[in-house]
C-alpha positions in Angstrom: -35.6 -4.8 -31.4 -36.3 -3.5 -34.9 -39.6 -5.9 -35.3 -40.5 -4.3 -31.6 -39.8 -1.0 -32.8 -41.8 -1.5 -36.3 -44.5 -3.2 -34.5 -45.3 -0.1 -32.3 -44.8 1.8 -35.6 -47.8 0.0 -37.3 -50.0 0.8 -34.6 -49.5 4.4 -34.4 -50.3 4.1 -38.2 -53.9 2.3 -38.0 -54.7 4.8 -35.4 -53.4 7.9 -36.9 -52.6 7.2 -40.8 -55.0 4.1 -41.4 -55.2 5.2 -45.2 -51.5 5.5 -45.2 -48.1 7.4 -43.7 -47.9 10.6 -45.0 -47.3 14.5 -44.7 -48.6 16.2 -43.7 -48.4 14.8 -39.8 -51.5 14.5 -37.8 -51.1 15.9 -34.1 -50.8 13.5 -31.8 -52.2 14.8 -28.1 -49.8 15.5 -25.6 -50.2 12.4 -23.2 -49.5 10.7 -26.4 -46.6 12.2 -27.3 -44.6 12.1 -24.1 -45.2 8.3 -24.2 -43.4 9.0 -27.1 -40.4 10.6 -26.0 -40.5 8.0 -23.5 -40.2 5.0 -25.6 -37.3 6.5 -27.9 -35.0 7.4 -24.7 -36.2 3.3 -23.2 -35.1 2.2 -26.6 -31.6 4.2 -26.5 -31.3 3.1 -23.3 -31.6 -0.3 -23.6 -28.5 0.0 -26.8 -26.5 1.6 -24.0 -27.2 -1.7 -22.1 -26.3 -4.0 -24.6 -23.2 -2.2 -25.3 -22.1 -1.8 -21.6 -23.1 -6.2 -21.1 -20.9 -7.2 -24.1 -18.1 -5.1 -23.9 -15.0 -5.0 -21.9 -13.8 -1.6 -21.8 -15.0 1.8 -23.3 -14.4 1.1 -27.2 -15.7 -2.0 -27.1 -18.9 -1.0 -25.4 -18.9 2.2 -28.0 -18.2 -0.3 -30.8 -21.1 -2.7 -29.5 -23.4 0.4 -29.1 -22.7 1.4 -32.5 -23.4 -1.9 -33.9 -26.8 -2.6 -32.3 -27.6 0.6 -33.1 -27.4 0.0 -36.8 -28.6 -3.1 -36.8 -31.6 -1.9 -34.9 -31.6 0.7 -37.3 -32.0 -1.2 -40.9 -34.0 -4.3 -39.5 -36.7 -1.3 -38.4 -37.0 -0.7 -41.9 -36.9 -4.7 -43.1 -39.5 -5.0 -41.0 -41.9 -2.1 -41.8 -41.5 -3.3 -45.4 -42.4 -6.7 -44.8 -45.4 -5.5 -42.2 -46.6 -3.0 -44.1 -44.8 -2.2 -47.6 -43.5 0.4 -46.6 -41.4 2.4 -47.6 -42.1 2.5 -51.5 -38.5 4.2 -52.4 -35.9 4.6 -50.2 -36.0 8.0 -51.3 -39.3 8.3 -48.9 -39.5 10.7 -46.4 -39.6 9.5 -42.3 -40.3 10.6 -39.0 -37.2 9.7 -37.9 -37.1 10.7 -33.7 -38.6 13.2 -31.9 -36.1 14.3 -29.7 -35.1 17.5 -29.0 -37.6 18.6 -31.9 -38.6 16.2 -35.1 -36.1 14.8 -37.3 -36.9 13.7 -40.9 -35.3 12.8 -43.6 -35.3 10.1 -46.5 -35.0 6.8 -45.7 -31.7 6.7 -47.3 -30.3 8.8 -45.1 -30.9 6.7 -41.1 -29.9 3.9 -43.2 -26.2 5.6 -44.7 -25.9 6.4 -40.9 -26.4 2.4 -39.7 -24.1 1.4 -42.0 -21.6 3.9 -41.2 -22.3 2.7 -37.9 -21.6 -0.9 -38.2 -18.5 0.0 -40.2 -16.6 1.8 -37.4 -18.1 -0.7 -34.5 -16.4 -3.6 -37.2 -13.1 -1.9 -37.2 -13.0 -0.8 -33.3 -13.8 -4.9 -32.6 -11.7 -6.1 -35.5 -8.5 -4.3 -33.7 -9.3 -4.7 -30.4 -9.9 -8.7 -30.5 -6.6 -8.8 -32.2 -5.0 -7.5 -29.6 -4.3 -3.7 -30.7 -3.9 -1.0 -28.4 -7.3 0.9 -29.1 -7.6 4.4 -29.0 -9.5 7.1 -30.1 -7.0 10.5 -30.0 -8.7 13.6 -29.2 -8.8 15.4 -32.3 -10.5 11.9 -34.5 -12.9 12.7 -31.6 -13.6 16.0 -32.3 -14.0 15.4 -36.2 -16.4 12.0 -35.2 -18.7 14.4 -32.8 -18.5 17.1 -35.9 -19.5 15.0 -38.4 -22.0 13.6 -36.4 -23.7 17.0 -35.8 -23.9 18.2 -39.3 -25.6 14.8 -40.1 -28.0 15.6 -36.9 -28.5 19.2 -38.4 -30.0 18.1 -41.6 -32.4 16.3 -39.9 -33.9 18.8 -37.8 -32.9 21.4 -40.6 -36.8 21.9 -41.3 -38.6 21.9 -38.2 -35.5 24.1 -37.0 -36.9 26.4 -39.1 -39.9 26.7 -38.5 -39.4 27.2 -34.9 -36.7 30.0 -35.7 -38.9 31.6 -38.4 -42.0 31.5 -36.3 -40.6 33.2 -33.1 -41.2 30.2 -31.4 -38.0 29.6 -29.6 -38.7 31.4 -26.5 -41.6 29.2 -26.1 -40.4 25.7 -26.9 -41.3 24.5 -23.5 -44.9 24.6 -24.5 -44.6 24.3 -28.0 -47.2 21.2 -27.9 -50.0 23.2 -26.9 -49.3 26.1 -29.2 -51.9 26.5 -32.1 -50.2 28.8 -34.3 -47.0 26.1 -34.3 -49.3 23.1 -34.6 -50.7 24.9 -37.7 -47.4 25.1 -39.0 -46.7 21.6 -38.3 -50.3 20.6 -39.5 -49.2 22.3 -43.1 -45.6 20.8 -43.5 -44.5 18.8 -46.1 -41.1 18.1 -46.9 -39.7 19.1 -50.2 -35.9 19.3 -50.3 -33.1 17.4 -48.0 -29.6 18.7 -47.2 -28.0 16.0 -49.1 -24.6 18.6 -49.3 -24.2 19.1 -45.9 -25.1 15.2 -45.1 -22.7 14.3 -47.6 -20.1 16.6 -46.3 -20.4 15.2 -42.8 -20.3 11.5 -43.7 -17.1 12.1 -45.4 -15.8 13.6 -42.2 -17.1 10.6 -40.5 -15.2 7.9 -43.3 -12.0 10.2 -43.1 -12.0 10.2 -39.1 -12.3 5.9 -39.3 -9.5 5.8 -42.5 -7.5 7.4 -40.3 -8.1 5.5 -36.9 -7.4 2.4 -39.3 -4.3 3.7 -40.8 -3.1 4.8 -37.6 -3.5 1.1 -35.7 -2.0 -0.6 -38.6 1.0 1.4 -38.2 0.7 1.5 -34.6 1.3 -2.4 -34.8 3.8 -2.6 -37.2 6.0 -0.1 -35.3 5.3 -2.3 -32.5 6.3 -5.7 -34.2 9.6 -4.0 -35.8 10.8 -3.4 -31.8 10.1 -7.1 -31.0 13.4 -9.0 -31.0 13.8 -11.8 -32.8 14.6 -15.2 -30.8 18.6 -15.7 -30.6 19.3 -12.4 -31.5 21.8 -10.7 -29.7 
């Protein structure tokens, strides 16, 4: 899937960046765009899929989700570099989905994310396959989905922005066929990412997956130490 997905890539780029990716973007017409939007929910739909075939029960099919979706994730990027040398840094700023509104970032930063990704799919499968009561509680859910977010909002930080700035909010419905927004667009170049607040939100995300660790270790051992031993009486 990530040679798929960097193989459509390099075609968008000979039609619309044949001297090279870079920002400012070139507007891409609307017909063009919802295909688009309809590829990137097909290709998060077909993760779900995976997940939901190889797993067993929820936290499997989240951990299996999670892992294809990294995967997917840092073999996209393999793949662009081997197709196209590309990028030069990993400090190289991306389109990196267009859903609701455009995300960017470095390249660094999707690839922090996989990683992260993989890391909590490993430990869900490594418990589970061993035989440990897997569970989520409520509030290492509410952290995940928190950290998750403030990762999310530094990706749309800028374009956020600009919609907010530029009164455009109570037209986002037809913000495609605006042509003071599209001149906005048409003039943006990234500058400066919110490494902080991504920063602060992976280490919500690690300190949310220590503690699911921690918790199903000690879950175990409480459960070994009330196992009798043979002949005892």
């Amino acid at each position: 899937m990530g040679f798929l997905e960097a193989a459509v890539v390099v075609y968008l780029r000979q039609l619309y960046y044949p001297e090279g990716f870079a920002f400012p973007l070139k507007l891409m017409a609307w017909e063009g765009l919802f295909i688009e939007y309809l590829r990137e929910i097909s290709t998060i739909v077909m993760l779900f899929s995976i997940g939901i075939v190889a797993g067993t029960n929820f936290y499997e099919r989240f951990a299996y989700f999670l892992f294809c979706f990294g995967i997917w994730d840092i073999f996209y990027y393999i793949c662009l570099k081997i197709l196209l040398n590309w990028p030069p840094s990993l400090l190289t700023w991306d389109i990196l989905f267009l859903i609701p509104v455009v995300w960017v970032g470095p390249v660094l930063a999707p690839l922090i994310c996989a990683i992260t990704m993989i890391m909590i799919a490993g430990c869900i499968l490594f418990f589970q396959q061993r035989g440990y009561h897997v569970r989520i509680n409520s509030l290492d859910w509410v952290l995940l989905f928190l950290g998750a977010f403030i990762i999310f909002s530094t990706f749309i930080w800028d374009y956020t922005k600009i919609i907010i700035q530029g009164g455009f909010i109570s037209s986002l419905s037809a913000l495609g066929a605006n042509p003071v927004f599209e001149k906005e667009v048409s003039q943006y170049i990234p500058t400066f990412y919110q490494w902080p607040i991504f920063i602060m939100g992976e280490i919500l995300i690690l300190y949310v997956l220590i503690r699911f660790c921690n918790r199903m270790r000690l879950t175990n051992t409480n459960a070994l130490n009330k196992v009798p031993l043979r002949g005892a009486k």
